[in-house]
C-alpha positions in Angstrom: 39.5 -13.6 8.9 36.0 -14.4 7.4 33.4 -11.6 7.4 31.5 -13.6 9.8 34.4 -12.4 12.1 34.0 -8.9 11.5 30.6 -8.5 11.4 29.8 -7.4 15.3 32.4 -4.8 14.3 30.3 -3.9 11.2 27.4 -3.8 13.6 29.0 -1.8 16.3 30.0 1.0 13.2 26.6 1.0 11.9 25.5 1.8 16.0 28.4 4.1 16.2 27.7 6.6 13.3 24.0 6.6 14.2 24.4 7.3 18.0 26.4 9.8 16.8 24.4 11.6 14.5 21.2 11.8 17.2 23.6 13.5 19.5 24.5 16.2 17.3 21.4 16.5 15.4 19.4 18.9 17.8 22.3 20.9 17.7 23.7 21.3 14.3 23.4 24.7 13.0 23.9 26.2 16.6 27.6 28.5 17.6 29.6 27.3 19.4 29.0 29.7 22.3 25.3 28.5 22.5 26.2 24.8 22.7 28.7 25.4 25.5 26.6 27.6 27.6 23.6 25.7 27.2 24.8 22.4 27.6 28.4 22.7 28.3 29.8 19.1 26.7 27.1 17.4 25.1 27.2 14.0 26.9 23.9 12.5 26.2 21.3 13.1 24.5 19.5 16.5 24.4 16.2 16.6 22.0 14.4 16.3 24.9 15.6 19.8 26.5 15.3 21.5 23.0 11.9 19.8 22.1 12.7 17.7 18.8 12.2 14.2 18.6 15.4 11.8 19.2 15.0 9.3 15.7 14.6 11.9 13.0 15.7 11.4 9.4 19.2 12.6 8.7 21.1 13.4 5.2 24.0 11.9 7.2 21.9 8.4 7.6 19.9 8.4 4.5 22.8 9.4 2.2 25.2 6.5 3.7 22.6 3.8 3.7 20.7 4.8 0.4 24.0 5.3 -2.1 25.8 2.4 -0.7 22.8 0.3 -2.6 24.8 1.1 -6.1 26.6 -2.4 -4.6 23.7 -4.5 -4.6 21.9 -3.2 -7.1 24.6 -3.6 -9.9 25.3 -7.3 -8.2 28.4 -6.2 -6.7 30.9 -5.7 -9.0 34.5 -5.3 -8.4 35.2 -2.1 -10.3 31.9 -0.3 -9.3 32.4 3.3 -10.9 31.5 6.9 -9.7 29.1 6.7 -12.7 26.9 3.8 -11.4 26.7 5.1 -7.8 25.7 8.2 -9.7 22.9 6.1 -11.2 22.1 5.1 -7.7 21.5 8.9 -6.5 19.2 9.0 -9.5 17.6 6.4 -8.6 16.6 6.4 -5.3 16.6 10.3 -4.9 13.1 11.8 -4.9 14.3 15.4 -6.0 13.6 18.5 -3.4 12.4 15.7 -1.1 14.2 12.7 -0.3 18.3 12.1 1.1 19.7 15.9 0.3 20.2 19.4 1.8 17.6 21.2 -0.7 20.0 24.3 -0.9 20.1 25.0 -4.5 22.6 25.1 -7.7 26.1 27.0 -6.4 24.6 26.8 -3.1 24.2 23.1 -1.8 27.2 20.9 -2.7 25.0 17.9 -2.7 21.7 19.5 -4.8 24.1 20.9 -7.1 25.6 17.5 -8.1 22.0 15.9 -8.1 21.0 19.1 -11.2 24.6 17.5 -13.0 23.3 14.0 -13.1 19.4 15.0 -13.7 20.9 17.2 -16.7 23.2 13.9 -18.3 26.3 15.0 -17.1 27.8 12.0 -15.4 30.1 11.1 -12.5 32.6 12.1 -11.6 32.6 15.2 -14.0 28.9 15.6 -11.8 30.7 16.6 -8.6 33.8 18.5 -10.7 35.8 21.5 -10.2 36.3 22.3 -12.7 32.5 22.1 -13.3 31.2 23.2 -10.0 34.0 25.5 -8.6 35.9 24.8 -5.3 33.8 26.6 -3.3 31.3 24.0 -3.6 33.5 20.6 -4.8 35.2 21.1 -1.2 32.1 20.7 1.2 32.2 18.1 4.0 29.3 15.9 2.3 32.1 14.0 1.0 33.3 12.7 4.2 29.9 12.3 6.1 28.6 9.3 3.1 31.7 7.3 3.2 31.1 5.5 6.4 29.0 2.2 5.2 31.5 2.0 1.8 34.5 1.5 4.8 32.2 -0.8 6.7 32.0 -3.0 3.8 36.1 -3.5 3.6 36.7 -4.9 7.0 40.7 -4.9 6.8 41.0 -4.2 3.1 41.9 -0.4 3.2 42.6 -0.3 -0.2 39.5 -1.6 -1.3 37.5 1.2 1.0 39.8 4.1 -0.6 38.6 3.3 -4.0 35.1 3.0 -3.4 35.3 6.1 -1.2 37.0 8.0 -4.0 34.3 7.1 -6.7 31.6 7.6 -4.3 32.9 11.3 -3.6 33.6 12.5 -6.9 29.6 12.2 -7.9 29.5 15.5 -5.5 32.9 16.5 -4.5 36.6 17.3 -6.2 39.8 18.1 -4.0 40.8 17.8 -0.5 37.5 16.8 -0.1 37.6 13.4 -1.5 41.0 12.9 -0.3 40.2 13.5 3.5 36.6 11.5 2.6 39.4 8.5 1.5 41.6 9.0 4.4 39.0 8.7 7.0 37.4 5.3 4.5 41.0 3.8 5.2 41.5 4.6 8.4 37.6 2.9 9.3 38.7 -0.4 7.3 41.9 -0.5 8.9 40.4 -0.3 12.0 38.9 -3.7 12.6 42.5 -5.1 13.2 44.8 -1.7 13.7 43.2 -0.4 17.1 46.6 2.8 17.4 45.0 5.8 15.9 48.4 7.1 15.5 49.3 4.2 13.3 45.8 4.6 11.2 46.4 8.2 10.9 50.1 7.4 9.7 49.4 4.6 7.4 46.1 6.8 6.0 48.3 9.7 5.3 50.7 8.0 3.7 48.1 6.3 1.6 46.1 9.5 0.6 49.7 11.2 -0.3 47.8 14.8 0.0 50.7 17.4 1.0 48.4 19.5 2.0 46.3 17.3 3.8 49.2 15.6 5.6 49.9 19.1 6.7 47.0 19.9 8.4 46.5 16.7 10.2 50.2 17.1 11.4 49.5 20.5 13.0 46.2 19.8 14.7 47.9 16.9 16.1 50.9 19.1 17.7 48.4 20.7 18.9 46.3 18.1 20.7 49.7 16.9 21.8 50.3 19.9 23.9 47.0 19.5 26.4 44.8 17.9 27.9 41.8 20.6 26.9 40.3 19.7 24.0 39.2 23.5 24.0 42.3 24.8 23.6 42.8 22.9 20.4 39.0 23.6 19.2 40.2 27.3 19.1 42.7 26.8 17.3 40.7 25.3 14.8 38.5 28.2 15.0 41.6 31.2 14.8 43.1 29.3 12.0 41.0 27.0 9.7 36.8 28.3 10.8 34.4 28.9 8.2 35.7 32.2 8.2 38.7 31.1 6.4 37.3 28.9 3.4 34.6 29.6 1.2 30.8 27.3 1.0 28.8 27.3 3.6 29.8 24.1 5.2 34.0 23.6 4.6 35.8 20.1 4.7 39.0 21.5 6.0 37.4 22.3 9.4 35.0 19.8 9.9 37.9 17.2 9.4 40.2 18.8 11.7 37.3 18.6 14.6 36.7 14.9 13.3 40.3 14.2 14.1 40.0 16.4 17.1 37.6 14.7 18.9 39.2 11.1 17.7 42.9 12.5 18.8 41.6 13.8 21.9 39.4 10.7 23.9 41.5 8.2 22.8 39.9 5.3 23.8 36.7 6.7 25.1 33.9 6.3 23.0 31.7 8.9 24.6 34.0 11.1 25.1 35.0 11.3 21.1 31.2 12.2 20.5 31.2 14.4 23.1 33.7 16.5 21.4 32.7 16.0 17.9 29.2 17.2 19.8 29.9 19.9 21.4 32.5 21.4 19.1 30.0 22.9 17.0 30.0 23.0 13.1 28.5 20.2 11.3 27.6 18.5 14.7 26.2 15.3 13.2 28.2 14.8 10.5 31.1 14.8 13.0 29.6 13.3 15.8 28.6 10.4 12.9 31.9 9.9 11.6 33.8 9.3 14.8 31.2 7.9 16.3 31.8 4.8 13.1 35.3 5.0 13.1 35.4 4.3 17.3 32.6 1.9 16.7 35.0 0.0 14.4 37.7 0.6 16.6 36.8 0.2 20.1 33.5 -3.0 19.4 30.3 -2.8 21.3 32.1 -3.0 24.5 33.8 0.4 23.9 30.1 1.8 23.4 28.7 0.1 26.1 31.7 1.9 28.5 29.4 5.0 28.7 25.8 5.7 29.5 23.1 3.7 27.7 23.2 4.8 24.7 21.6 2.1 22.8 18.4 1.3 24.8 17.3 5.3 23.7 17.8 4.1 20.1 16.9 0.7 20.3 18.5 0.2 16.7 15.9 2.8 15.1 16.6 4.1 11.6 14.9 6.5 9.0 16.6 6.0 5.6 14.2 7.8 3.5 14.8 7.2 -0.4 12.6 6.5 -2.9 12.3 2.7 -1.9 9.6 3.4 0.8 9.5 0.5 2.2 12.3 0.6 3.1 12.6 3.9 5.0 11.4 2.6 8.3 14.2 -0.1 9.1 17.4 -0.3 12.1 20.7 -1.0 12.3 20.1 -4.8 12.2 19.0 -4.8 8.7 21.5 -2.3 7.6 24.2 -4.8 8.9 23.0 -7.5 7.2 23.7 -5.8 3.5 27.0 -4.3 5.0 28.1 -7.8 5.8 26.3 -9.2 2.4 28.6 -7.0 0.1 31.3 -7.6 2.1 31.0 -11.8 2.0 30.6 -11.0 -1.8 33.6 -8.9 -2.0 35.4 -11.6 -0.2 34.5 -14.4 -1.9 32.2 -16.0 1.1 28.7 -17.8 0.4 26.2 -14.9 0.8 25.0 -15.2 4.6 21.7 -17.2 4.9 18.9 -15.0 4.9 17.0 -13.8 7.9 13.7 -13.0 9.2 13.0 -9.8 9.1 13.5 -9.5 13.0 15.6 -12.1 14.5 18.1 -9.9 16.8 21.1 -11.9 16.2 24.1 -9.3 17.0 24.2 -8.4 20.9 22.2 -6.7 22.6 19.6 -5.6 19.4 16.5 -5.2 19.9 15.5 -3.9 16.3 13.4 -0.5 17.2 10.7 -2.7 19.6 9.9 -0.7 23.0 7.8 -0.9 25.4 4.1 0.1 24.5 1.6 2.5 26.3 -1.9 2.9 26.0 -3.0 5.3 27.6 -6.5 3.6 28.3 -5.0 1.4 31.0 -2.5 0.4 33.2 0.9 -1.0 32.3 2.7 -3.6 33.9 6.4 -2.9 34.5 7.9 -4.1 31.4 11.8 -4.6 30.4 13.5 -5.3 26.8 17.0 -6.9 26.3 18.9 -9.6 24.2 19.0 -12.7 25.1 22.4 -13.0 24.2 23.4 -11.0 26.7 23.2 -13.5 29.3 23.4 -16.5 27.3 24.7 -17.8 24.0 21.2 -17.8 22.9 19.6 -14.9 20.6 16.0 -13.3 21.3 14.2 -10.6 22.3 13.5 -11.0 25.8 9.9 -9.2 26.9 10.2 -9.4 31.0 7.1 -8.0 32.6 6.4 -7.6 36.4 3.2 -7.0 38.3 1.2 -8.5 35.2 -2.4 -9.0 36.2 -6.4 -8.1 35.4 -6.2 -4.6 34.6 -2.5 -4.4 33.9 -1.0 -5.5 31.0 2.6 -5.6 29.3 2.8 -4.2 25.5 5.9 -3.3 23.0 5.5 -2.8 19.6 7.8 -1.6 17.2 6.7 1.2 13.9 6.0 0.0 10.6 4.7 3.6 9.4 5.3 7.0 10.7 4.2 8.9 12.9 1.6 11.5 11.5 3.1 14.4 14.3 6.4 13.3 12.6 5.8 14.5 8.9 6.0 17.7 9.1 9.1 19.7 9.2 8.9 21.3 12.5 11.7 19.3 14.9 13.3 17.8 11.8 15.1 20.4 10.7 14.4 20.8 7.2 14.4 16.8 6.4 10.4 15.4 6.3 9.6 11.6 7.4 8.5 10.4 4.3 7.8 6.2 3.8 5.5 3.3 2.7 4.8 1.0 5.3 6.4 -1.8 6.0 3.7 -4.0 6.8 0.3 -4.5 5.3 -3.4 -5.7 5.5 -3.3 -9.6 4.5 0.1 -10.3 4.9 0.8 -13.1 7.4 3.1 -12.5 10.2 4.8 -15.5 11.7 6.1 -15.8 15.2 8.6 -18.1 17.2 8.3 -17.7 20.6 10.1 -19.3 23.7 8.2 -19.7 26.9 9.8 -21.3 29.5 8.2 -20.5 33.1 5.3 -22.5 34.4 2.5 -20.0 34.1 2.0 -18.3 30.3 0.4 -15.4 30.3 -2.6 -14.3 28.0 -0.7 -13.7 24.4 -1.9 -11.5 21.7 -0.1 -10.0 18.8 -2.3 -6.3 17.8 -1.5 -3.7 14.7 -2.7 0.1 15.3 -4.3 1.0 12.4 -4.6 4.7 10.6 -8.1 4.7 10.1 -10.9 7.4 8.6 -9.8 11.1 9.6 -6.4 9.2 10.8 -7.8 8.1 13.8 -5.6 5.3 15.3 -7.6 2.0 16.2 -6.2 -1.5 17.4 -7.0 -4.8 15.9 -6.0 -7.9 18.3 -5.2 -11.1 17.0 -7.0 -14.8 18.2 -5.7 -14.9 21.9 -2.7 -17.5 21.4 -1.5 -20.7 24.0 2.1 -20.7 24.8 3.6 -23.7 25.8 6.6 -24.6 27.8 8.5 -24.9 24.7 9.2 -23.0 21.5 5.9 -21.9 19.9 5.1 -20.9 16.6 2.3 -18.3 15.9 0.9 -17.6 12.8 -1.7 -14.3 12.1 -3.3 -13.2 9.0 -3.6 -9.2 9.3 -7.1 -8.3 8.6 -8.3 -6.0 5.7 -8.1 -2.5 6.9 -9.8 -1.0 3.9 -6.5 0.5 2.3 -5.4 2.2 6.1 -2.1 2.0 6.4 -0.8 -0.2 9.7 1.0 2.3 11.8 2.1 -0.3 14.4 3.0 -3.9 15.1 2.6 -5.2 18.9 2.6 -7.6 21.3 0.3 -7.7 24.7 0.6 -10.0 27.5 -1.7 -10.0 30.2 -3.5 -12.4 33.1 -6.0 -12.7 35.4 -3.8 -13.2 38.3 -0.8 -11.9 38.9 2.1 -12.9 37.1 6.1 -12.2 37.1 8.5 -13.3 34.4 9.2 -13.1 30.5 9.0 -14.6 26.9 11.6 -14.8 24.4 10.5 -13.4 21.1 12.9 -15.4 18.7 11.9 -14.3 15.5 9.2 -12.5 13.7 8.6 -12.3 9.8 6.4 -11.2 7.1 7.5 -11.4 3.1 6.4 -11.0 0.0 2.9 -9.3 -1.0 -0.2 -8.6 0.5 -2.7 -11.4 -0.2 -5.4 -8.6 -0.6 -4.5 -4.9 -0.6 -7.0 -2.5 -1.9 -8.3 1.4 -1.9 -11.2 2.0 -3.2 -13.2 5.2 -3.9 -11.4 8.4 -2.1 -14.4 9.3 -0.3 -14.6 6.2 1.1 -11.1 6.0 2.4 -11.7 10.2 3.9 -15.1 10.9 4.2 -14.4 14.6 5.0 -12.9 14.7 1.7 -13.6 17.9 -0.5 -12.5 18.4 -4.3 -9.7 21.0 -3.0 -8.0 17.7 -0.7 -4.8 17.5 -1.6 -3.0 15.7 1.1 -3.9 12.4 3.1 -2.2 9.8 5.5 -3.4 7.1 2.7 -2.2 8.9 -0.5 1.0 9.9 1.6 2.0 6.1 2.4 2.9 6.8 -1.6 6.3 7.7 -2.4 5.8 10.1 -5.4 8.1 11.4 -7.7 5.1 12.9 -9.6 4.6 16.6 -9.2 0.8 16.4 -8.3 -0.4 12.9 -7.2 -3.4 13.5 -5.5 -6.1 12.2 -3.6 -9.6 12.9 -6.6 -13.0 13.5 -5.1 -14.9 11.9 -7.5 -12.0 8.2 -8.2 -9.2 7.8 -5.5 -6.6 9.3 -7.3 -5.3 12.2 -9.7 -2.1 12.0 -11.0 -0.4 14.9 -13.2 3.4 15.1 -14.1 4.5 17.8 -16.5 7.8 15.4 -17.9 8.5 11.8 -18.0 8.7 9.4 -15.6 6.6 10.6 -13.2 6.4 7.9 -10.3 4.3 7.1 -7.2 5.2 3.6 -5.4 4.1 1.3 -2.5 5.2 -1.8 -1.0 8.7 -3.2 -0.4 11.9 -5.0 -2.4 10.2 -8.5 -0.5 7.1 -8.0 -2.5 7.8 -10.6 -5.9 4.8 -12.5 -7.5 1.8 -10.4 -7.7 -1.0 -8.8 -10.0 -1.5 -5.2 -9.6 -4.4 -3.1 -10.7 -6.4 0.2 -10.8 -9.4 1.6 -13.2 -7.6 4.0 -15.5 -8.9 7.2 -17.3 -6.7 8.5 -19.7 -7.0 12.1 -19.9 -4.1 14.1 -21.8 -0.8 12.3 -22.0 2.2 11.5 -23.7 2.0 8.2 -21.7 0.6 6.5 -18.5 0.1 3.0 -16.9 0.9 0.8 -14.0 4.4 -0.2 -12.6 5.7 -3.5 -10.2 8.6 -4.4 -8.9 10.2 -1.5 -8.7 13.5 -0.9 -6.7 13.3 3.0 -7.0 12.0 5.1 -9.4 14.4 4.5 -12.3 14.1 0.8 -12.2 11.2 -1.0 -12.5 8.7 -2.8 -15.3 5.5 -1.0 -16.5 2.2 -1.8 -18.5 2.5 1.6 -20.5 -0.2 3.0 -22.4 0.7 5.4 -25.6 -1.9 7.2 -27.7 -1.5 3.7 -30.1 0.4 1.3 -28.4 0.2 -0.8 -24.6 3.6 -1.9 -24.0 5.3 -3.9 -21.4 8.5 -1.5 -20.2 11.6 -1.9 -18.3 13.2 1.1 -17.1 17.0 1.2 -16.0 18.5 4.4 -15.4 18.0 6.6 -17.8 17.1 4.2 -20.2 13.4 3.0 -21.2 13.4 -0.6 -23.0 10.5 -1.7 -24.8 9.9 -5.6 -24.2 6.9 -5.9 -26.2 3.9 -4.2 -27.6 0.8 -4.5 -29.6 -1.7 -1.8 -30.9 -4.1 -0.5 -29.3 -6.9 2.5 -29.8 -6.5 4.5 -26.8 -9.6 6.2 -26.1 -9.5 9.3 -23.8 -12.0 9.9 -20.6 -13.0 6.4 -21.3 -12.4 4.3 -18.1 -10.1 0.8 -18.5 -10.1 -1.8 -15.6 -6.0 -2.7 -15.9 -4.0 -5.6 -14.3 -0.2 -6.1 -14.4 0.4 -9.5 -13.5 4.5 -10.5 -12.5 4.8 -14.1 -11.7 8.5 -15.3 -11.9 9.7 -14.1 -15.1 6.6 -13.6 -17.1 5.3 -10.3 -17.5 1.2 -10.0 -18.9 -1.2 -6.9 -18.7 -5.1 -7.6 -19.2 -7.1 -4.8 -20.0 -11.1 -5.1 -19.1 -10.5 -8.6 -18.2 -8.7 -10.0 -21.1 -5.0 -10.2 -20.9 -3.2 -9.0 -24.5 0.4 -8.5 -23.9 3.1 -10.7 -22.2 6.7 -11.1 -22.2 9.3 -13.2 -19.8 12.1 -10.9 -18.6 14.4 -11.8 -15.6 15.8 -9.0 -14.5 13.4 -7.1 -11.9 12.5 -10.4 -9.4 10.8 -8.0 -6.8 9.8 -4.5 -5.8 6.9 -2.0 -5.3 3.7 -1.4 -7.4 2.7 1.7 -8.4 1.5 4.4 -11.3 3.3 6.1 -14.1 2.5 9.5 -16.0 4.4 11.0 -18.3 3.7 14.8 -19.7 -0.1 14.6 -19.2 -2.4 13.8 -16.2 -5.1 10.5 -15.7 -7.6 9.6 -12.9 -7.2 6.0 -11.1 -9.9 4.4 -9.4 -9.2 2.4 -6.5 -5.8 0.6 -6.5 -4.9 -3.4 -5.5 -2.1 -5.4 -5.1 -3.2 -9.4 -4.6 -0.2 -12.2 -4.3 0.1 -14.7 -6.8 1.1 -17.8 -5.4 
């Protein structure tokens, strides 16, 4: 079979693991005993009735999504190696921030292994033994990042073991990685092999871990002997707990509830989470991992046998890394770079690439809701697939009851939400991004109408604006005809604000019943004009002791104190190299970037563009005597050219870094003196670099070249 086959499946895993995980996420870390009395089995969702939000960001979702990159982003190789994904965690990994559990050396499995790699010590000795002791090499974070490696071998086991093992071994050692390769063959095997006594047979016998084998084979004499999937969850408890394995968060028992909950719905997809759920333990790890392997397994259908699960989610994913813009994304675009590797893999033309939204697999909807503002009235307003009634794909906006005074919004996030950065309902994990979408860029619309009346149509952004207070901006009013319509809007300047929001609104004058297809929306490459200027200009409450602001946080900053400056827009101290702050997405490829820069103390300093992380990326890089044009990979910094020059400090340069196709030029006060062509970085996010020292910036633009 082609991956074009597979890749519903792919989808349906993808929607599986992440239903999953937001079902045990506002329970992980609670006993057993509080889950069942408060809730008894967890069959839906239950943020609401503990107060946290339902899309939060996950080390469960981040980690699989984020470190599955190493594929792309070493052109998908055949013989990837532990080493390069462990390049990858480097990479993208903003440390004490981004992806991990922040537990510390000996403590967190996962942090641990991140202090290996930072200290040169590469996979798999990073995620050793021998290194790191068993207590810590056998931790469940193994199994819960295998799930998109799997995804990517539809039918090709083998394959899926192999990745699985080197991806494990960056953190883990033992039983660990052989349960984390188990349950990778059991996922690939899944898209043909629907028995999970046959995957669990064939997996063992793959694996070939006595001990492993052993454990399986006793927790499933026990789910053989009942019905209650209590009765085998204690014993679980009396004979493989926590109690009986050192760490703080064992494999060994996580698995067996894993298999548990798979062994003991069989076929029922909501049931399996359920279990995993309400079992207790690593709740979302669990809850994630079955609910991808029974995605696989059992296709949408099997998901769409229980409640609604997917209209609460509406595709919506956090994968926060050091790639910003790409932290506010959905299960969609994940697919399509599953089913991208996978085509590669296989030897298939790469799939022809899409517009950003285009809702092709059933029933997306790619994280658009319906809108309120709570300033009027709303007209009843329903979301749904197309191609769930026809063989047809779009995002169908029906609206009821339109008329003056009423009106019929959704919208879908492009930044987050400011109540959502902070800590407090996320656990310990903090919504960081760069927005998606910015001032300048065009957004293009194709829209099917197809009653007799149109209604009034208007596409609007909400706008984070001085002292963060949100304000619209509607686009020209646009004519639909009775046909397909395509709509083109320039996005204002919003003064460096970041866009919070992208919408639709419908309304009329008269009252109005039916819908419009939505059958593709789009916006690439970089801003025609982005700028921030002066600080004070951007916060006008701002005082010198300001160190934290929704404009200097829609930065993603590896530098230890990047700051908004009272007197500039920006200070910007790192005590060691490669300090990093980046905005703007992997779409954004020919552009000049540019800031005033005052050099105060440091070993080096400049601008950065196209950057795909913070360990790869070019950079205009000022030295005491040099400006040089850089290319960072990895660990390693390459010097593609350079010429002298007098640096003077506390005197203020105006800088430009210009990427257009393969050439590479810096001006400096309006004269360009260095260029170079390299090929390797074709697009990415613009940004600053410090190393060992501070500067000050003033004001900071990005401006397409065409």
């Amino acid at each position: 079979m082609t991956v074009a086959q597979y890749k519903n499946q792919i989808y349906a895993g993808v929607l599986g693991k992440i239903i999953g995980v937001y079902l045990g996420r506002p329970i992980e870390g609670w006993t057993y005993e509080a889950i069942r009395d408060s809730f008894c089995d967890v069959n839906y969702f239950v943020n609401k009735k503990v107060g946290v939000p339902l899309i939060v960001p996950d080390d469960d979702i981040s980690g699989t999504f984020v470190f599955f990159r190493s594929l792309e982003d070493n052109h998908f190789p055949a013989d990837l190696s532990a080493a390069q994904i462990g390049d990858t965690w480097l990479n993208y990994i903003i440390e004490n921030k981004t992806v991990l559990w922040w537990g510390g050396l000996s403590r967190s499995t996962e942090h641990t292994a991140f202090l290996r790699l930072k200290n040169g010590i590469k996979a798999p000795e990073s995620g050793s033994s021998l290194l790191n002791g068993r207590s810590i090499s056998e931790q469940i974070g193994a199994q819960i990042f295998i799930d998109a490696w799997a995804l990517a071998c539809p039918n090709q086991p083998e394959r899926a073991i192999t990745l699985a093992r080197h991806a494990a071994s960056v953190s883990h050692d033992g039983i660990a990685v052989d349960a984390a390769c188990f349950l990778a063959y059991m996922e690939a095997s899944a898209f043909e092999e629907k028995s999970l006594h046959k995957l669990i047979d064939r997996g063992l016998s793959r694996v070939n871990n006595p001990l492993l084998t052993e454990l399986v084979n006793d927790l499933r004499r026990e789910c053989e002997q009942t019905d209650d999937w209590r009765i085998v969850r204690e014993w679980i408890a009396v004979n493989h707990g926590y109690d009986k394995y050192p760490g703080s968060c064992p494999m060994v028992t996580n698995h067996l509830a894993v298999m548990m909950a798979l062994l003991m719905a069989g076929d029922d997809f909501q049931k399996s989470i359920m279990i995993a759920s309400s079992a207790g333990w690593d709740t979302d790890c669990n809850a994630g991992n079955v609910g991808c392997l029974n995605g696989i397994r059992l296709g949408l259908e099997g998901i769409g046998q229980g409640p609604d699960f997917r209209k609460a989610i509406s595709d919506r994913i956090y994968v926060v890394s050091a790639d910003g813009g790409s932290c506010i994304t959905d299960a969609v675009i994940e697919t399509r770079k599953i089913v991208k590797a996978a085509a590669a893999w296989m030897g298939e033309e790469s799939p022809a690439e899409s517009s950003r939204f285009a809702f092709e697999y059933p029933g997306s909807t790619q994280g658009f809701i319906p809108y309120t503002d709570t300033l009027e009235e709303q007209a009843d307003t329903t979301l749904y697939n197309l191609n769930l009634i026809e063989q047809e794909n779009g995002l169908v906006i029906e609206y009821h009851h339109l008329a003056k005074g009423n009106s019929s919004m959704v919208a879908v996030d492009t930044f987050v939400e400011l109540q959502s950065r902070g800590k407090e309902g996320t656990s310990y994990f903090e919504v960081l991004a760069s927005p998606s979408l910015y001032a300048t860029q065009t957004v293009n619309m194709e829209v099917l109408f197809r009653e007799e009346q149109a209604p009034q149509f208007k596409m609007f952004i909400d706008v984070y604006g001085k002292e963060d207070v949100i304000y619209k901006i509607y686009s020209p009013e646009f004519s639909l005809n009775k046909a397909i319509n395509h709509l083109s809007w320039e996005l204002p300047n919003t003064n460096g604000h970041a866009i919070y929001r992208f919408g639709i609104e419908l309304t009329s004058d008269k009252r109005l019943d039916g819908s419009v297809i939505i059958k593709s929306i789009d916006w690439k490459g970089a801003p025609k004009h982005f700028e921030m200027k002066r600080a004070i200009d951007l916060t006008p409450s701002l005082s010198p002791w300001t160190t934290n602001t929704t404009w200097i946080k829609s930065f993603m900053s590896s530098i230890d104190n990047f700051n908004p400056d009272f007197a500039e827009t920006f200070s910007i101290s790192h005590p060691t190299t490669n300090g990093v702050a980046t905005i703007g997405g992997t779409d954004w490829d020919n552009y000049c970037v540019s800031s005033q820069l005052i050099c105060t103390n440091q070993e080096s300093a400049g601008l950065i563009a196209r950057a795909k992380g913070h360990r790869r990326y070019y950079a205009a890089k000022f030295t005491k005597d040099k400006l040089q044009i850089c290319k960072n990979k990895d660990d390693c910094s390459i010097q593609l050219a350079a010429v002298d020059f007098d640096l003077q400090l506390d005197r203020r340069y105006e800088v430009s870094f210009y990427v257009k196709k393969e050439l590479l030029s810096v001006a400096v006060d309006g004269e360009v003196i260095i260029s170079i062509e390299d090929h390797e970085y074709t697009s990415g996010g613009a940004g600053f670099l410090v190393e060992s020292g501070a500067i000050l910036a003033n004001g900071f633009k990005v401006e397409a070249i065409v």
